[in-house]
C-alpha positions as a LaTeX table, in Angstrom:
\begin{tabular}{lrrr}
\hline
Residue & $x$ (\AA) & $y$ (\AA) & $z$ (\AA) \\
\hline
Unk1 & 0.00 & 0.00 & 0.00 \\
Unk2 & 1.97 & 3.08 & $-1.16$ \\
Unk3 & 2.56 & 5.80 & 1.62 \\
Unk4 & 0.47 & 9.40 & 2.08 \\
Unk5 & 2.11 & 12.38 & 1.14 \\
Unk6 & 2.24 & 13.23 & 4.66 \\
Unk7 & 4.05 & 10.22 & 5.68 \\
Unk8 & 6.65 & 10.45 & 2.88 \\
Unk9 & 7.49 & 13.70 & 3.80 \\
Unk10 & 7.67 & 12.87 & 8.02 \\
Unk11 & 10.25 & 9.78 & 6.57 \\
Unk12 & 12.07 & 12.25 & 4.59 \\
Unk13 & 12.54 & 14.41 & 7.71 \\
Unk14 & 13.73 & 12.26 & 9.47 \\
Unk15 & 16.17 & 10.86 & 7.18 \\
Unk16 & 17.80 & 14.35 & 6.66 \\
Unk17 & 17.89 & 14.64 & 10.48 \\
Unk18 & 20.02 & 11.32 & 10.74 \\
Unk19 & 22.20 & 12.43 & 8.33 \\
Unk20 & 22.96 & 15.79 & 9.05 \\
Unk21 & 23.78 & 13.92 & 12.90 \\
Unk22 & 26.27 & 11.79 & 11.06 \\
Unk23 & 27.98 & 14.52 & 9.66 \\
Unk24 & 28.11 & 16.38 & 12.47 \\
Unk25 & 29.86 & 13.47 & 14.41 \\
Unk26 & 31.85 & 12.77 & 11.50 \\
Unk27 & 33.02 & 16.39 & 11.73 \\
Unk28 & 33.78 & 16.53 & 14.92 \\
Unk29 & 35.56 & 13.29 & 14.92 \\
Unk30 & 37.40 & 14.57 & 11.91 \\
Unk31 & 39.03 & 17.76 & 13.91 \\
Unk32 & 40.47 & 15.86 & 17.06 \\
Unk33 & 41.52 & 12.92 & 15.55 \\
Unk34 & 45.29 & 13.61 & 14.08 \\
Unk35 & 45.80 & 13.32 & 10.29 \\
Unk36 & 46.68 & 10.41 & 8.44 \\
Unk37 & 50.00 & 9.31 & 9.43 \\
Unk38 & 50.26 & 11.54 & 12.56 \\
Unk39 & 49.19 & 10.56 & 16.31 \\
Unk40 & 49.05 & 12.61 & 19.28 \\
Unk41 & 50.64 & 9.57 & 21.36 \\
Unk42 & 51.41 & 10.52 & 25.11 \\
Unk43 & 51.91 & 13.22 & 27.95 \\
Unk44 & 54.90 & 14.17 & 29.20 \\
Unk45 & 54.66 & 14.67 & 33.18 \\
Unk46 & 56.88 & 14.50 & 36.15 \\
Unk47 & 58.02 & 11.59 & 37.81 \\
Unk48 & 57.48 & 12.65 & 41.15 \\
Unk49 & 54.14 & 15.00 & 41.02 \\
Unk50 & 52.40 & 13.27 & 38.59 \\
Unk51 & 52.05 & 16.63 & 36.77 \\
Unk52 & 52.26 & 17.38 & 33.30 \\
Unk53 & 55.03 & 19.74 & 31.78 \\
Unk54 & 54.50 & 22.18 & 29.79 \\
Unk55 & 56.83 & 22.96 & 27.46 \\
Unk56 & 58.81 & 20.21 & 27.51 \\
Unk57 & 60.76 & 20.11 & 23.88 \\
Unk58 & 60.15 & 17.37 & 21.37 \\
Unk59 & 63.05 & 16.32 & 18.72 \\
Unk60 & 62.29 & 13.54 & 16.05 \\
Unk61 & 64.69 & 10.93 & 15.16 \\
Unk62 & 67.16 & 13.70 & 12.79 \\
Unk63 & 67.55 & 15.84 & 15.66 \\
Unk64 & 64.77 & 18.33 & 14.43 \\
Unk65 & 62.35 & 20.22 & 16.71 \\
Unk66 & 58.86 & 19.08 & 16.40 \\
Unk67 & 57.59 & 21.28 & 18.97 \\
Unk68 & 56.94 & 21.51 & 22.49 \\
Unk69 & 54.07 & 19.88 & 25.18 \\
Unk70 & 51.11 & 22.41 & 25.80 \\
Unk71 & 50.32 & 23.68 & 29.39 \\
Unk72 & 49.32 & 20.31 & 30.08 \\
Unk73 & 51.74 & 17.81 & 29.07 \\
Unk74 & 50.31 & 17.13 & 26.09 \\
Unk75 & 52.96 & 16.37 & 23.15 \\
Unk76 & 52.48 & 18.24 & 19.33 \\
Unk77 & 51.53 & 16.01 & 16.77 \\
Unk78 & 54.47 & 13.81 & 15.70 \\
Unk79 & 54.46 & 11.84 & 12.66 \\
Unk80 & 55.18 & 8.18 & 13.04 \\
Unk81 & 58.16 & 7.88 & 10.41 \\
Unk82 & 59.77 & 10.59 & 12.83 \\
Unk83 & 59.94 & 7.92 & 15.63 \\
Unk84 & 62.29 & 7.31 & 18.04 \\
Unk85 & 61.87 & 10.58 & 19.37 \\
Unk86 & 63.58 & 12.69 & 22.33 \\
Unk87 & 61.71 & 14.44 & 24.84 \\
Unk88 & 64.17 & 16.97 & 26.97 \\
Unk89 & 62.95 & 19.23 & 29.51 \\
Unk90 & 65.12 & 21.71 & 31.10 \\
Unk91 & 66.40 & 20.45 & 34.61 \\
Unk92 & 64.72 & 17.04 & 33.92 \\
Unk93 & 66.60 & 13.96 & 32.55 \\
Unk94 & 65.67 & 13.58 & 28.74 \\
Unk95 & 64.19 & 10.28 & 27.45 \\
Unk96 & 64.44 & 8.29 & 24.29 \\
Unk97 & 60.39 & 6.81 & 23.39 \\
Unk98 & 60.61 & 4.32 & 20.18 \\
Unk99 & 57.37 & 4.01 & 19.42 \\
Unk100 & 54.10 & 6.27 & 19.12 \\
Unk101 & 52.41 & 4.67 & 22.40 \\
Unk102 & 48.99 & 5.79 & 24.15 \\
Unk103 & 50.75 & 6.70 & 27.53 \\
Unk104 & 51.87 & 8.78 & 29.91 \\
Unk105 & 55.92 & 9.47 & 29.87 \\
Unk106 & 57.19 & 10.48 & 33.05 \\
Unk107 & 60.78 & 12.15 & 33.62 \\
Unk108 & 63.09 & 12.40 & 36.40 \\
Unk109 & 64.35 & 15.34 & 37.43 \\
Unk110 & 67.89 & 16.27 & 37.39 \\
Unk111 & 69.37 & 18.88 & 39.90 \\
Unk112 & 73.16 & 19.72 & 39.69 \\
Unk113 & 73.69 & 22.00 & 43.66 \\
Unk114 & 76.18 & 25.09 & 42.47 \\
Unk115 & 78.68 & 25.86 & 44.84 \\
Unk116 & 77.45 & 28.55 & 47.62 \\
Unk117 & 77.82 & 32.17 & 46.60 \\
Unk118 & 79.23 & 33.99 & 49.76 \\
Unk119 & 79.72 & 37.61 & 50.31 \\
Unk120 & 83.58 & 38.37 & 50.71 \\
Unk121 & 82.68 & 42.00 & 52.31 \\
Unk122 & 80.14 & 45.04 & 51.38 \\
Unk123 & 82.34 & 45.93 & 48.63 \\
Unk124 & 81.92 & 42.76 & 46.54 \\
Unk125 & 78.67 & 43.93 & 45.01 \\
Unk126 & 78.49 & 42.63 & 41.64 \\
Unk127 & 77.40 & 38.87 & 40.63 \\
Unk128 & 79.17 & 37.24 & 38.11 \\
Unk129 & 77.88 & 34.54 & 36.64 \\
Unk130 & 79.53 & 31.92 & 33.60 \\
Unk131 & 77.36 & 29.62 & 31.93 \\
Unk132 & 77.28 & 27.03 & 28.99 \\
Unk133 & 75.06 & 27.32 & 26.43 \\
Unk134 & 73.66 & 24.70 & 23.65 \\
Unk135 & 71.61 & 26.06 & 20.84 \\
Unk136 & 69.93 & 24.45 & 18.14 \\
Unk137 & 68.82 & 27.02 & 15.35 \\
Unk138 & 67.29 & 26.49 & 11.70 \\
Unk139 & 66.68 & 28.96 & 8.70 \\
Unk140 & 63.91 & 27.73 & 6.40 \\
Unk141 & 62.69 & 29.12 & 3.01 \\
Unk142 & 60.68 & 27.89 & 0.22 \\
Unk143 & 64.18 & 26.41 & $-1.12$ \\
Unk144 & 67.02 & 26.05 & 1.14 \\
Unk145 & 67.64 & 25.06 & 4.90 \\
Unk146 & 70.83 & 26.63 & 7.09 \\
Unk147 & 71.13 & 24.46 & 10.26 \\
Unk148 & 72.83 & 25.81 & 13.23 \\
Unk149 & 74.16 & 23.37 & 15.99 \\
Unk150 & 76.56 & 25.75 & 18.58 \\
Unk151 & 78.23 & 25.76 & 21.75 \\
Unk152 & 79.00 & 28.59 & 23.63 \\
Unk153 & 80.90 & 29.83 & 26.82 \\
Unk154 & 78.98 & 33.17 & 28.43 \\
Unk155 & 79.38 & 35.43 & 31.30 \\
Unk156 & 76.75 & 38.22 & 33.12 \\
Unk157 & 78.04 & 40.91 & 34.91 \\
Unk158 & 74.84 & 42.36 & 37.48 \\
Unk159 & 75.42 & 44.49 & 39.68 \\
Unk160 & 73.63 & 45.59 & 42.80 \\
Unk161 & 71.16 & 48.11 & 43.42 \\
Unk162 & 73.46 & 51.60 & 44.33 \\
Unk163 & 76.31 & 50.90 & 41.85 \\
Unk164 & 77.13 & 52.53 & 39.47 \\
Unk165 & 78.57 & 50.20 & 36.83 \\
Unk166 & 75.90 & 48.80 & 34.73 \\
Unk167 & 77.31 & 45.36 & 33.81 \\
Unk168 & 75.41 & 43.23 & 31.31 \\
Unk169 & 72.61 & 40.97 & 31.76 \\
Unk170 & 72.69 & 39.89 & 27.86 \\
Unk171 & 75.02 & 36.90 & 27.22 \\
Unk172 & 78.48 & 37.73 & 26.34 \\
Unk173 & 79.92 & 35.59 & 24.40 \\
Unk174 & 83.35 & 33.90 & 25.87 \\
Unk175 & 83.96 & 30.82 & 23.30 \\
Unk176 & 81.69 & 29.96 & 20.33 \\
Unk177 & 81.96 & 26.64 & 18.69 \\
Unk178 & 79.81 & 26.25 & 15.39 \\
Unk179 & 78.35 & 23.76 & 12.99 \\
Unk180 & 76.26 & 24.79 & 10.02 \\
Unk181 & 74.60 & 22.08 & 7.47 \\
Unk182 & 73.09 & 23.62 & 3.99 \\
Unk183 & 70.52 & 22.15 & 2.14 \\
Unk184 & 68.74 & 23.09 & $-1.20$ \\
Unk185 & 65.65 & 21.66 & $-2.37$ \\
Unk186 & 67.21 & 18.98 & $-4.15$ \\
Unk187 & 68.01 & 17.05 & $-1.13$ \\
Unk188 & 72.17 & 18.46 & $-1.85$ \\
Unk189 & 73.73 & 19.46 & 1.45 \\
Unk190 & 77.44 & 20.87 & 2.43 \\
Unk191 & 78.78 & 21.88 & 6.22 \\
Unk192 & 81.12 & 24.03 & 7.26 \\
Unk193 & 81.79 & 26.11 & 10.84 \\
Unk194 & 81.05 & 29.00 & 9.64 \\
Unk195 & 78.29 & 31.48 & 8.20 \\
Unk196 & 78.06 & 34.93 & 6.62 \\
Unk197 & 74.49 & 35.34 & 8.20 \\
Unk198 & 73.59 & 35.50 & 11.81 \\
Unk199 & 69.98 & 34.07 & 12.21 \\
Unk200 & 70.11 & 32.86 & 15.84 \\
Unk201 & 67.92 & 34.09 & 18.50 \\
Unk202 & 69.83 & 33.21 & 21.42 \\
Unk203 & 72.22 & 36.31 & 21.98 \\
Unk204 & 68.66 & 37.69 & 22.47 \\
Unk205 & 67.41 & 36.38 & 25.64 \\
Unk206 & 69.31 & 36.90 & 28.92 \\
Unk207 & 68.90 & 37.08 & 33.12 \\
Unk208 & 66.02 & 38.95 & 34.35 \\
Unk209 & 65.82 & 41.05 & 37.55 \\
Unk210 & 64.72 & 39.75 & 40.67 \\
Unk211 & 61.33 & 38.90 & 40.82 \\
Unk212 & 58.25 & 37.76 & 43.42 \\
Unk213 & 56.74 & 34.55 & 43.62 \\
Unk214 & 53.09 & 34.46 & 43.13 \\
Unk215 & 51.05 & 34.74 & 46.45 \\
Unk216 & 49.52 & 31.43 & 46.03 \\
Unk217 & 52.77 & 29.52 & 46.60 \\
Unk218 & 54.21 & 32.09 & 49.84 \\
Unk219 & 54.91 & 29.65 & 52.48 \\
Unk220 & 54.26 & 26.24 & 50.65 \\
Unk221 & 56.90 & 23.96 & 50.45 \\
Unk222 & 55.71 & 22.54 & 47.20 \\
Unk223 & 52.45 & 23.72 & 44.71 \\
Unk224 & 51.54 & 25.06 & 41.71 \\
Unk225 & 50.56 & 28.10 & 40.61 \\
Unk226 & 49.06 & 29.37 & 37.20 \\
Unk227 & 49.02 & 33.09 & 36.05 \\
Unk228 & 46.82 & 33.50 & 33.37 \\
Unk229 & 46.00 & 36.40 & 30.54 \\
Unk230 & 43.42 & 36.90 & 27.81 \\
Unk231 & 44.34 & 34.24 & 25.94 \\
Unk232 & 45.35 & 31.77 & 28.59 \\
Unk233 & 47.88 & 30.47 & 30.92 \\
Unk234 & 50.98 & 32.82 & 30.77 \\
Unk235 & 53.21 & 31.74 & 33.62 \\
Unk236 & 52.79 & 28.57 & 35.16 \\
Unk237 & 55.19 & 28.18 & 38.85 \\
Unk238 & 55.96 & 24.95 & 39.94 \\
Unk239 & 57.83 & 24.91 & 43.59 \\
Unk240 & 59.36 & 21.98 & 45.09 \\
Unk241 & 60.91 & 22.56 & 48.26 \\
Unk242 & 63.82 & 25.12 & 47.83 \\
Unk243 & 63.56 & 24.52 & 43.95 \\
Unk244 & 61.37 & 26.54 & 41.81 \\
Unk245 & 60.86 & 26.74 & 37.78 \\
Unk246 & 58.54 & 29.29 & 35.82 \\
Unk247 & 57.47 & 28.46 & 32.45 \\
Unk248 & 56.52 & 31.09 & 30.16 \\
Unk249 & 54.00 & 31.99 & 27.45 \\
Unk250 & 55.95 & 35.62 & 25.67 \\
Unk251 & 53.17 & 35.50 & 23.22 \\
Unk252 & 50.16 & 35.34 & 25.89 \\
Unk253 & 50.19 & 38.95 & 26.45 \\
Unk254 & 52.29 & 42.33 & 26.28 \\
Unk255 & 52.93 & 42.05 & 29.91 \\
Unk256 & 54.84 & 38.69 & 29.37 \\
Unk257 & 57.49 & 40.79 & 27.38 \\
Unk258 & 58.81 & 41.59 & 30.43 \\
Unk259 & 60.77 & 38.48 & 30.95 \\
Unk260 & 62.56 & 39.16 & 27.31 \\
Unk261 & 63.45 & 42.98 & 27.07 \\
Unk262 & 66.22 & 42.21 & 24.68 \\
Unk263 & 63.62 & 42.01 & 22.39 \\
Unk264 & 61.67 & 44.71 & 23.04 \\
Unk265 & 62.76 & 45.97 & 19.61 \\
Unk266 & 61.52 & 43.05 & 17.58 \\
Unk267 & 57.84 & 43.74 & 18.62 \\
Unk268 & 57.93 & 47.15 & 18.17 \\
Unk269 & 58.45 & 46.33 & 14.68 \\
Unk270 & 55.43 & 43.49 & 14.67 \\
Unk271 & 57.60 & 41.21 & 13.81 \\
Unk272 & 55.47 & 37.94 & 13.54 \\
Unk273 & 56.31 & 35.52 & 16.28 \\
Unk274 & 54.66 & 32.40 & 15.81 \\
Unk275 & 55.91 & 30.72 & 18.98 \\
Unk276 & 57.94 & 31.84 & 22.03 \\
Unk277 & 58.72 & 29.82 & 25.17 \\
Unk278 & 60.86 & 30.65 & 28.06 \\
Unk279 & 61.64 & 28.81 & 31.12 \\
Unk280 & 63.33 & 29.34 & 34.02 \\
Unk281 & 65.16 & 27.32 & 36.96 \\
Unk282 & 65.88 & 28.02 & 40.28 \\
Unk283 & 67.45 & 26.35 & 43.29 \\
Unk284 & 67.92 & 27.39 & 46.85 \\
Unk285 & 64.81 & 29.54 & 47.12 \\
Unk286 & 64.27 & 30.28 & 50.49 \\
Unk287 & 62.49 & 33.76 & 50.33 \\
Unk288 & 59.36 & 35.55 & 47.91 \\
Unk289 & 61.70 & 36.37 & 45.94 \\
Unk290 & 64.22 & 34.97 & 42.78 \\
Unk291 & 67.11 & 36.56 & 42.55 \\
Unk292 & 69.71 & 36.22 & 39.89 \\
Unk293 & 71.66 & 34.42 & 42.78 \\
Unk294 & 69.18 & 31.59 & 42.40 \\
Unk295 & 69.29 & 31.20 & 38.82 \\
Unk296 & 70.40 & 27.61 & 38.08 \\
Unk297 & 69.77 & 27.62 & 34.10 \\
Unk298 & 66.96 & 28.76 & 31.46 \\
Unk299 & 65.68 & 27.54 & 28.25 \\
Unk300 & 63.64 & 29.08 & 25.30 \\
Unk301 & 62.07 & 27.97 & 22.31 \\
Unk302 & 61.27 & 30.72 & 19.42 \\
Unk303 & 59.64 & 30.42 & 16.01 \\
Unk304 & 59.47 & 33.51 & 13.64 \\
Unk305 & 58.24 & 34.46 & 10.24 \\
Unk306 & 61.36 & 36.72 & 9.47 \\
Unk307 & 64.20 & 37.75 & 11.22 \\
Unk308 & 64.53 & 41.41 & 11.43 \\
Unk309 & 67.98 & 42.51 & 11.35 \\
Unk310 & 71.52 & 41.57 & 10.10 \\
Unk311 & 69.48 & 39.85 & 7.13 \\
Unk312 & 69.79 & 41.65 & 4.37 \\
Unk313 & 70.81 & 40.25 & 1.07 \\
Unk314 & 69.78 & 36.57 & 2.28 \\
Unk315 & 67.08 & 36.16 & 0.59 \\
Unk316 & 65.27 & 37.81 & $-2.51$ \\
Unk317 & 62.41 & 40.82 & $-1.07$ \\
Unk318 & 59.75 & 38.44 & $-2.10$ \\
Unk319 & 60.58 & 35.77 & $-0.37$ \\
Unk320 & 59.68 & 34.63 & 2.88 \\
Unk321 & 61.72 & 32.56 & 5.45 \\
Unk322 & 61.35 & 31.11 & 8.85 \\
Unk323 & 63.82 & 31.01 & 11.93 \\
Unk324 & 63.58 & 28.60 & 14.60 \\
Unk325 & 66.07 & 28.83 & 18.26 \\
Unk326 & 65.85 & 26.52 & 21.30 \\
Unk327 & 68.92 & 26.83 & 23.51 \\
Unk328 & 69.74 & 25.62 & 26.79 \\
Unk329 & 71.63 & 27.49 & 29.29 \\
Unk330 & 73.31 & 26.07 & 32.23 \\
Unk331 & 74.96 & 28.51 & 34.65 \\
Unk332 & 78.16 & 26.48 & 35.98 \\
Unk333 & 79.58 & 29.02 & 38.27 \\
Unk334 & 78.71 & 32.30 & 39.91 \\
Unk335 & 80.60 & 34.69 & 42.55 \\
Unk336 & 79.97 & 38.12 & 43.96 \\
Unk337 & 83.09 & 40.32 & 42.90 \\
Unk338 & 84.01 & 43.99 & 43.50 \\
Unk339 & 83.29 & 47.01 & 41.12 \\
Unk340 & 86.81 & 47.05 & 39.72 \\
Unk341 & 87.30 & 43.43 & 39.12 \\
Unk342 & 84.24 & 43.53 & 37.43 \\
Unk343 & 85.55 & 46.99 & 35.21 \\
Unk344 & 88.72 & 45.03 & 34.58 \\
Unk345 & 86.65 & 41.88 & 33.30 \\
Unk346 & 84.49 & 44.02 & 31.40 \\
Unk347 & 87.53 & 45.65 & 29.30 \\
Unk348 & 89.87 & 42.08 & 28.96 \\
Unk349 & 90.34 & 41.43 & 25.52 \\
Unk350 & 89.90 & 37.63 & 25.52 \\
Unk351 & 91.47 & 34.97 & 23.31 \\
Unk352 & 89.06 & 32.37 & 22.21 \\
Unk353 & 91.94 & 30.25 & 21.89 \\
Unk354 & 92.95 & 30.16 & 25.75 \\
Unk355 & 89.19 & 29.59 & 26.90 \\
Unk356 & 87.98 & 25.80 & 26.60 \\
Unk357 & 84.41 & 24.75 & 26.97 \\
Unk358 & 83.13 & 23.87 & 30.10 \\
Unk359 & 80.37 & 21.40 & 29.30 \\
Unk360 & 78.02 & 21.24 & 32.52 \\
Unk361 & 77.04 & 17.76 & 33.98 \\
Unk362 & 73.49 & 18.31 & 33.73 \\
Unk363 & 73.58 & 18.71 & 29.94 \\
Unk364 & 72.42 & 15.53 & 28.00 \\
Unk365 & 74.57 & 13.62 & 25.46 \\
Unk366 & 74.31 & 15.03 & 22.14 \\
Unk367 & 71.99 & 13.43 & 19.54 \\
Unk368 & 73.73 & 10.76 & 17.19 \\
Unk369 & 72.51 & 13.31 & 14.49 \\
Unk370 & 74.34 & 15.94 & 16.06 \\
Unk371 & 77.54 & 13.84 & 16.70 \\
Unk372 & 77.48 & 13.43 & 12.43 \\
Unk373 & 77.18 & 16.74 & 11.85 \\
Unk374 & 80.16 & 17.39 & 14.32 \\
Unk375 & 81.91 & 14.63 & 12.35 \\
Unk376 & 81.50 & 15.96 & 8.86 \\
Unk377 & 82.61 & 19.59 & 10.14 \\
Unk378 & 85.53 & 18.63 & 11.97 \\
Unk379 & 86.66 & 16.57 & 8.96 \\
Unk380 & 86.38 & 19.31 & 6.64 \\
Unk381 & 90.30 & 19.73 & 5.32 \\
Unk382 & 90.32 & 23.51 & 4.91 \\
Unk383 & 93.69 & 23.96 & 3.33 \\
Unk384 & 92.70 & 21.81 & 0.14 \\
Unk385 & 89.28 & 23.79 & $-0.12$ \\
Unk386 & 90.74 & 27.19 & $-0.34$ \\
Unk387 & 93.74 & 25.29 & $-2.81$ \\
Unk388 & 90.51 & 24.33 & $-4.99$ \\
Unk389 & 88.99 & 27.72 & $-5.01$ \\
Unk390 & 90.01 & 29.40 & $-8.64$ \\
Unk391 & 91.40 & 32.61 & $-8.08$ \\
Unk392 & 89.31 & 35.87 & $-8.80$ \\
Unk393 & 91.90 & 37.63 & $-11.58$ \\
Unk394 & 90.30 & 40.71 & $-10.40$ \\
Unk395 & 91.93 & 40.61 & $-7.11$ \\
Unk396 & 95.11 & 40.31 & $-8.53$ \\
Unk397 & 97.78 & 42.11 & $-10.63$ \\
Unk398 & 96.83 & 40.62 & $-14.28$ \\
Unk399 & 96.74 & 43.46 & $-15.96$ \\
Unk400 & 94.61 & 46.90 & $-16.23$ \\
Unk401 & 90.90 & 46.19 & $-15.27$ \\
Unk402 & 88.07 & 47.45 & $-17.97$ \\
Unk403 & 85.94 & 49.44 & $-15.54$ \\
Unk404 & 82.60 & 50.18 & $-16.21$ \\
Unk405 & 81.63 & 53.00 & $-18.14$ \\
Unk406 & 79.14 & 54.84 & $-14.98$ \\
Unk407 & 82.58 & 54.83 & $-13.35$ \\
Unk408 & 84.44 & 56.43 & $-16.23$ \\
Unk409 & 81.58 & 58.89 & $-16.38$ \\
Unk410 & 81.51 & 59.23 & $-12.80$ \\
Unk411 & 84.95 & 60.31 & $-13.07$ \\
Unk412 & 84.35 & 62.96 & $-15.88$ \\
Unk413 & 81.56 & 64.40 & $-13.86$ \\
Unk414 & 83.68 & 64.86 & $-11.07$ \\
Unk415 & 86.82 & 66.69 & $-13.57$ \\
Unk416 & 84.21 & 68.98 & $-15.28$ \\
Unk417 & 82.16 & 70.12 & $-11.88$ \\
Unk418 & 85.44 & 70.47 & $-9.93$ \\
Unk419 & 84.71 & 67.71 & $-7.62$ \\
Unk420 & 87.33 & 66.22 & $-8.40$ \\
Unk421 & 89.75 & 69.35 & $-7.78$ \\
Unk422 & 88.13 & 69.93 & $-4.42$ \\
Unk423 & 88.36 & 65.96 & $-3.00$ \\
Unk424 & 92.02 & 65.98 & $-4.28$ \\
Unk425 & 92.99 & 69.28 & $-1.78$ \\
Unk426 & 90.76 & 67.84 & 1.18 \\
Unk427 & 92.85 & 64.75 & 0.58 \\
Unk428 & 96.42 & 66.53 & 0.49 \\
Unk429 & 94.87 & 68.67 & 4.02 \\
Unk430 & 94.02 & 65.14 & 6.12 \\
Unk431 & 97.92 & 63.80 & 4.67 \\
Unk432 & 99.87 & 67.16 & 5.45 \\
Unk433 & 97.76 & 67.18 & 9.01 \\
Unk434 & 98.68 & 63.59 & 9.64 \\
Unk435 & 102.98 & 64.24 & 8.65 \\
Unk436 & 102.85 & 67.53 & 10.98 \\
Unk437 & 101.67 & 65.64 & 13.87 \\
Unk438 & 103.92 & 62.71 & 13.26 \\
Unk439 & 107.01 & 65.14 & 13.09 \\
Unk440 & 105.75 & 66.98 & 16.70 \\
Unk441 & 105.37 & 63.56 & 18.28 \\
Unk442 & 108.75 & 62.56 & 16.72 \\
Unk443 & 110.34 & 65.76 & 18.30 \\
Unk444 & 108.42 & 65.76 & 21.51 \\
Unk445 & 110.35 & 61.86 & 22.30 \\
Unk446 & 113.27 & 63.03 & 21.28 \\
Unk447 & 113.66 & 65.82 & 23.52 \\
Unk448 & 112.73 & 63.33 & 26.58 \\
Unk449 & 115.04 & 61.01 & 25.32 \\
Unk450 & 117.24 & 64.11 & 25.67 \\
Unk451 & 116.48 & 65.18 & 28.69 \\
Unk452 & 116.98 & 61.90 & 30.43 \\
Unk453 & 120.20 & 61.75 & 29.40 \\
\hline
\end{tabular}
């Protein structure tokens, strides 16, 4: 018996209702499960508080950043050919996982005790610090990679409040070891130690001032604390006993630039971070307040669309590039000193040569992708690349060189203006200037050679 109109059309309703209810949980299913080939596998969290970590740093199997854990542990989405990969968290001991697994990955920590800074008298008012520093930087455009492994020896000169020599509180560079690997988009690569482009972000981010704990960990022995902004959590404190660490959102809002005003520049100029990270350690906490006493080591993680400065002529106008930093700095000794030790540091020309680096304890062992590129670098034969290198003929004497003709009419402008005439005196002035003075200075030492006699 065929159906009514009416009940045609209620079966038709309903149909359409089912499947629009499909779709939907289709849909939804669709944006939290991973893509093809990807898996959001496990949380990283601490061994001890059962916590997750936030921004603990991910590397795949080539040594390559994939990105760090949220604010709650939660790992970025990894792709399963980029297994085994390395999870490293700063003061935590980093751990090898093989396979994507649904589980929780807990890590140990990893404390290193500094020796005690004690004050000599009132006049030692200035905190040295030396660290080591590990940095892992990449350049990426639509056609080439540059990537940066590097080792570095730093120093920080802070004074205290009523002095007046300003020290530093940006790293200064000691010793600088460096590794660079070039790719194009052919899969071709070459090494070498050296670069003419500096791309890194880690000269950028130094020791902060002192600063107060939040009031919801004041007298607690250990606890959590989250700050958060408009778009969500911007500092999270974790305290545990006389140790403390801060992890940092820059990007959550303005008032998080505070922790980076080496930078201050870069956002004035909008430059397009994508992703910045900072954390900070501290041991032997036993006020409200970190000092740069306390500071046992930091860690950062940026990701930019651009660099800014010092890049010029690296890439065509048009195109754009990306720069990626994560370093690790370990501070492996600290002392109070006095104003004019710290002057005399402060103007000592030193030779990179006579400084070794000091590689702290707490630092993990280098990747076995890192250890290659080491490798190929130090077995670079330097001598027999510059003997390869044919010989510019400009840069030698072979014979007049055919100049172009805007400098041969350059030159005529200059005769028939009188330029010429005019730059020719100024330049017989600055030599007749320079031969009086040397003739003075030669008579001035030889009448005290005179008179000593």
């Amino acid at each position: 018996m065929p159906l009514s109109n009416s009940s045609q059309l209620g079966l038709l309703k309903s149909f359409r209702s089912k499947l629009l209810s499909v779709l939907i949980t289709f849909a939804f299913a669709s944006s939290i499960l991973p893509m093809e080939g990807q898996t959001r596998c496990f949380v990283v969290a601490d061994s001890l508080s059962r916590a997750g970590l936030p921004n603990a740093s991910v590397f795949d199997s080539r040594g390559r950043l994939v990105g760090t854990c949220d604010a709650n542990g939660r790992i970025p989405y990894v792709a399963e050919a980029d297994f085994p990969v390395t999870v490293r968290h700063l003061g935590f001991k980093e751990r090898t996982v093989r396979a994507a697994v649904q589980d929780t990955v807990f890590l140990q920590e990893s404390f290193m005790e500094l020796p005690e800074v004690v004050f000599e008298s009132c006049q030692h008012r200035v905190l040295h610090l030396l660290a080591y520093v590990r940095e892992y930087s990449t350049l990426t455009t639509y056609a080439d990679t540059v990537t940066l492994f590097r080792e570095k020896m730093v120093d920080y000169m802070l004074p205290q409040d009523g002095s007046r020599f300003k020290g530093w509180s940006m790293p200064r560079v000691l010793k600088t070891r460096s590794y660079y690997r070039f790719t194009d988009s052919n899969g071709l690569d070459s090494v070498s130690d050296r670069s003419g482009h500096h791309f890194s972000w880690s000269d950028w981010v130094g020791v902060v001032p002192e600063i107060h704990l939040p009031s919801g960990l004041n007298g607690k022995e250990c606890g959590i604390d989250t700050v958060s902004r408009k778009y969500g959590p911007a500092e999270i404190w974790t305290k545990n006993n006389d140790r403390l660490a801060v992890d940092i959102d820059v990007l959550a809002d303005t008032l998080s630039r505070k922790w980076v005003p080496g930078l201050a520049g870069f956002f004035r100029e909008n430059l397009d971070f994508e992703n910045f990270k900072l954390r900070l350690r501290y041991g032997d906490v036993v006020s409200a307040s970190l000092s740069p006493q306390d500071l046992t080591g930091y860690s950062f993680n940026i990701e930019s669309k651009g660099r800014g400065r010092e890049m010029i002529r690296f890439h065509r106008a048009d195109e754009a590039f990306f720069v990626s930093t994560y370093a690790e700095v370990y501070v492996i000794d600290k002392e109070y000193i006095t104003v004019k030790e710290a002057r005399k540091w402060a103007n000592c020309k030193f030779n990179p040569d006579e400084i070794d680096l000091y590689i702290s304890p707490e630092a993990p062992e280098l990747a076995p992708s890192v250890k290659s590129l080491i490798a190929r670098v130090e077995n670079v034969k330097e001598d027999e690349v510059r003997l390869a290198l044919v010989p510019d003929h400009r840069l030698g004497n072979g014979g007049p060189v055919n100049r172009h003709f805007g400098y041969r009419a350059l030159q005529l402008l200059k005769t028939v203006t009188g330029i010429g005439q005019v730059m020719a005196k100024r330049k017989w002035n600055r030599q007749w200037k320079d031969f009086k003075q040397q003739q003075l200075h030669g008579t001035a030492s030889r009448d005290e050679n005179d008179d000593e006699k």
